[in-house]
N, C-alpha and C positions, 0 to 999 in steps of 0.2 A: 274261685275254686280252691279247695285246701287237700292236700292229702289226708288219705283214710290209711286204717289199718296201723294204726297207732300202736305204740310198743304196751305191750300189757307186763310181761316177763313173769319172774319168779314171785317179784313184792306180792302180786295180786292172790297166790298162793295162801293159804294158810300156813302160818310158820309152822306149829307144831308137825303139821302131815309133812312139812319141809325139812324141818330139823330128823324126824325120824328117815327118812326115803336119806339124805344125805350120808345119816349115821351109818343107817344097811350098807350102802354103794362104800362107804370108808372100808367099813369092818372087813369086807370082801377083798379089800387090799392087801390089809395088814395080816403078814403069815401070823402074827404074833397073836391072833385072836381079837373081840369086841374092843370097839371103842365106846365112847360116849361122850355124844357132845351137849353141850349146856350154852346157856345164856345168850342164844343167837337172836339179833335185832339187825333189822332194817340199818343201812344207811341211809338218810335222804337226799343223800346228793347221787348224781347221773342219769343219766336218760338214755344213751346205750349202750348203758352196761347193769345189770344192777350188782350192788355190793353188800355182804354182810359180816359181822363180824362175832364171833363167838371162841368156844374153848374147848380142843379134845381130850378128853384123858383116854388112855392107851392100858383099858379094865385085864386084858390078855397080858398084858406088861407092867407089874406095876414097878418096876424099876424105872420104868420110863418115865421122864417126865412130862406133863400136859403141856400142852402148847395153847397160846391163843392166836388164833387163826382168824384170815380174813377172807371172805369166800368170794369169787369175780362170777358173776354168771351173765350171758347173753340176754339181751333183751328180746320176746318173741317179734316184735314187730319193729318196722322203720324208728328209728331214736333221732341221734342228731347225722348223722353222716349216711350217704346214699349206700354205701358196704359196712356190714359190721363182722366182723370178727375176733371176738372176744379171747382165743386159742395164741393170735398175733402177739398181744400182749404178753403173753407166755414165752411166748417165741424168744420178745427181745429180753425179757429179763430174764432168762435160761441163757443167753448166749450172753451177757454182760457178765452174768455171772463165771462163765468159765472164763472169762476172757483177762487176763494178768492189766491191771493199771485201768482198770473199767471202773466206775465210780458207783456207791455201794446201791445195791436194789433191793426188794423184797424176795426171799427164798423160796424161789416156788417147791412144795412139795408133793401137791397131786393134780390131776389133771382127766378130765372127762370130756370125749369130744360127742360122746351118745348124748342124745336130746331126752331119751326116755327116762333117767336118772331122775332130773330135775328139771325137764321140760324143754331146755337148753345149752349148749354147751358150755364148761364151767372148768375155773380150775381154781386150786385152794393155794395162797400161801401164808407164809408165816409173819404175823403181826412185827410191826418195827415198834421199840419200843422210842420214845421220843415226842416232842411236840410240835405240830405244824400252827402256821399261820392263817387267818383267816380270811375270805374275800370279802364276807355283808356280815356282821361291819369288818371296813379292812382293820388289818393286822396293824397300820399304823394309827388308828384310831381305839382302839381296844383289846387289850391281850395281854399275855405277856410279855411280847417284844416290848411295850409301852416303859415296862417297868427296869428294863433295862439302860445301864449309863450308857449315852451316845458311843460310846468307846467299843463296847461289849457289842451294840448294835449294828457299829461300822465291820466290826470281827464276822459277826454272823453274816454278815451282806459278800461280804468278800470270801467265805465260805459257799456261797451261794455261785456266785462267780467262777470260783476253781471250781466249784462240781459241776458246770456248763464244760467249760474250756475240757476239763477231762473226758468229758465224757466226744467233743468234739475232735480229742487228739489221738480217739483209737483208727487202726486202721480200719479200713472200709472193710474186710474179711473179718470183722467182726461180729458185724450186722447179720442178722437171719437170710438163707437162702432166697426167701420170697423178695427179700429189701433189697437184696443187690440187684435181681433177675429183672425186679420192677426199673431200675435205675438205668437200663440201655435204652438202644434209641436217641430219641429226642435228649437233648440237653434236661438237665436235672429240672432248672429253675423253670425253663418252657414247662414241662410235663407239670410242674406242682402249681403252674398259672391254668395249665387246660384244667388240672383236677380241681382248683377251685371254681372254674367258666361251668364244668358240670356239674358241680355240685349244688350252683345258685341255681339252674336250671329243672334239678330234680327238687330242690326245695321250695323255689317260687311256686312250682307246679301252675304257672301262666301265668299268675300276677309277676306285678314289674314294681322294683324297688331301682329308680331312678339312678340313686347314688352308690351302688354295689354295681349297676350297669355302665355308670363313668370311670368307676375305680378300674375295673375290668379292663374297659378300654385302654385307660391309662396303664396298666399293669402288664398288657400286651404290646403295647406300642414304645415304650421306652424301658425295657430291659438294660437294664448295668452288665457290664462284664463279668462274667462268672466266676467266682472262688473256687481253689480244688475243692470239689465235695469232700460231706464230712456224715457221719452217723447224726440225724436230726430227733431229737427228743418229739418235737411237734406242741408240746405243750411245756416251755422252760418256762417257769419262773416259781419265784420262792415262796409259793401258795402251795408246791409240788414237790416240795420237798420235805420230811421230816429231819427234825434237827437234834443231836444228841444233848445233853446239859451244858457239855463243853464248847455248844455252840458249834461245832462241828458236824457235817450232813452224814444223818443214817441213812438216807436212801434218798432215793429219786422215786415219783412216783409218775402214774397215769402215762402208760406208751402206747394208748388206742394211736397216736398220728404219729408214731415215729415214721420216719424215709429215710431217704440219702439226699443229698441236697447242699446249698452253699449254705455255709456255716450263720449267714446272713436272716434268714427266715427266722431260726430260732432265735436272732438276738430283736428283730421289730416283730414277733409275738412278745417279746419279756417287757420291750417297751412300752408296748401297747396294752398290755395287762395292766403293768402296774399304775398306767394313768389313769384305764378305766377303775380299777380296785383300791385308786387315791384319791388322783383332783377333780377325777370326774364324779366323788361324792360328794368332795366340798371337802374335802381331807388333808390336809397339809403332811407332806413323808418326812417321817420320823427322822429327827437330829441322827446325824450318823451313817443312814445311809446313804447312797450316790446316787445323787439327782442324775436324771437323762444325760444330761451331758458331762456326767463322769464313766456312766458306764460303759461307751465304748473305749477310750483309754487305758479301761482297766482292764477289760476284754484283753487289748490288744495287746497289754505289758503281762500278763501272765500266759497267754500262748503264741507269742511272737508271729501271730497273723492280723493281717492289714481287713479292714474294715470296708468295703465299700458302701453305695449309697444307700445308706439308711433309711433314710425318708421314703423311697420305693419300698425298701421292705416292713415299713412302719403301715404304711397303704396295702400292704399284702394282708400283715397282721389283723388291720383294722378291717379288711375284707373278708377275714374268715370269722372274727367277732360279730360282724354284722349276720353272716349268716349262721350262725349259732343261735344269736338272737331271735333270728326266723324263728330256727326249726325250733329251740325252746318253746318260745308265745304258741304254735301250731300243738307241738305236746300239751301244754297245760290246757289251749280250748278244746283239745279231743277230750282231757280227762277229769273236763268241767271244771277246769280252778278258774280260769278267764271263760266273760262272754267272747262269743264269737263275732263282733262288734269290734272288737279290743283292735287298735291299729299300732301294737308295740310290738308287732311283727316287721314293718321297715320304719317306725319311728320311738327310737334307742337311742342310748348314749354311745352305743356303738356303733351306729349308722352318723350319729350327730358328728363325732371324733371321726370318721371316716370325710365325712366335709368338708370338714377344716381341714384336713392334711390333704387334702386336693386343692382347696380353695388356695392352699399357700402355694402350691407349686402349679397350677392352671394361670 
């Protein structure tokens, strides 16, 4: 049995009747009078969220200058996670933003929570200028990081690094009203093991993926000692970040999963990325940067916090990659790119990696 009601969102839209309905809803904003926006295209990447990116000029203003702008809007149906709220994201990069020693984000400047604008709630910020990294192919196999001396390479990793730790060394009253409220009760790391137990459960929708079902087990049954919590990004790693020329981080991106939570989660997701988005293509990581077992050391010598067992949280990481994986494979067979045959819904590199890090500690 597969989930129905698949995310259609905005893309499915015709852009032009989109660009215009957008432009009205802007103009309406601005005392200053019409805008007008140009060159809006599709991103191809996410699934519950859709993104676009284009440029407004400020026709009421011409002192003003145009911006180019990158649009977030909801998806109508189920995407990757059982809750979406698109608005959340706003949330946390509006409260980073005012918050003194927060590490840099994208400038949200407007925000719609009415569905009838654009179909779905949406909010608009301002493009970072900058260049990211890539996951197919990875960033260490093709790009411009390639082209850089190992030296310049190790700079930008370590860059990548402090912009974790900073952003893990705010206080927890920094985080959005929803983030803290969600964080009592149960203990931090309990609560983000039930939410991932329900989330294979709304995603399996009755099938059984064996090795997300041991990890589980595993993941409940042998809990580590908990770190003070900390503000969790939910997706760290250096795919997520835009980087300035000077190699230094213009923003952090993508806070559909941020939480509160031990500072742990986020570092066995960054682990676990980067082997799926390197060795697990057959990718050797680029001279310079810090193999697995430099990065927690360095974690730990730039925010003078102690690390615990990783490996559980590498198994957490690899746990929510596999179900990504799922709900991915189930999007593409609702919207025809896979037959519905296709069994690369529990057989992945990320269910495969999920094995092996049980199989060493089973």
């Amino acid at each position: 049995m597969r989930p129905t009601g698949f995310m259609t969102g905005p893309r499915d839209a015709d852009l032009e009747d989109y660009r215009r309905r957008l432009q009205r809803w802007l103009g309406d904003q601005e005392p200053g009078g019409p805008v007008r926006i140009s060159g809006l295209s599709w991103s191809e990447q996410g699934f519950s969220n859709e993104t676009a990116f284009g440029g407004v000029a400020f026709d009421g203003d011409p002192e003003r200058p145009a911006l180019p702008i990158v649009v977030r809007a909801q998806g109508s149906g189920p995407g990757l996670y059982p809750v979406a709220d698109v608005l959340r994201q706003r949330d946390v990069m509006a409260a980073l933003a005012r918050t003194p020693g927060a590490p840099p984000v994208p400038q949200v400047l407007w925000s719609c929570a009415d569905p009838s604008v654009l179909g779905s709630p949406f909010f608009i910020m301002a493009e970072v200028p900058g260049r990211t990294l890539g996951d197919r192919p990875s960033w260490h196999a093709e790009g411009w990081a390639t082209e850089l001396p190992p030296a310049d390479r190790g700079r930008l990793y370590q860059n990548a690094v402090a912009g974790l730790v900073q952003l893990h060394d705010l206080p927890i009253a920094a985080a959005p009203e929803w983030a803290r409220s969600e964080a009592g009760g149960e203990s931090p790391l309990a609560r983000h093991v039930r939410a991932v137990s329900d989330w294979y459960r709304w995603a399996a929708a009755g099938r059984a993926v064996p090795v997300v079902e041991s990890a589980l087990e595993f993941l409940g049954s042998t809990m580590p000692p908990e770190s003070d919590p900390v503000i969790l990004w939910g997706d760290a790693r250096p795919g997520n970040m835009i980087f300035s020329d000077d190699l230094s981080v213009a923003a952090l991106l993508d806070w559909e999963a941020c939480s509160i939570g031990p500072a742990e989660i986020d570092l066995g997701w960054w682990l676990i990325a980067e082997d799926l988005f390197s060795d697990n293509q057959g990718v050797d990581r680029l001279a310079g940067t810090l193999r697995r077992d430099e990065l927690k050391p360095e974690y730990e010598r730039l925010s003078g916090r102690q690390l615990n067992d990783l490996h559980y949280f590498e198994v957490l990481g690899a746990t929510t990659f596999a179900l990504i994986m799922l709900r991915h494979t189930d999007i593409l067979v609702a919207s025809g790119k896979l037959p519905e045959s296709t069994q690369r819904w529990h057989r992945n590199a990320a269910a495969k990696l999920l094995a092996s890090l049980l199989s060493d500690r089973l």
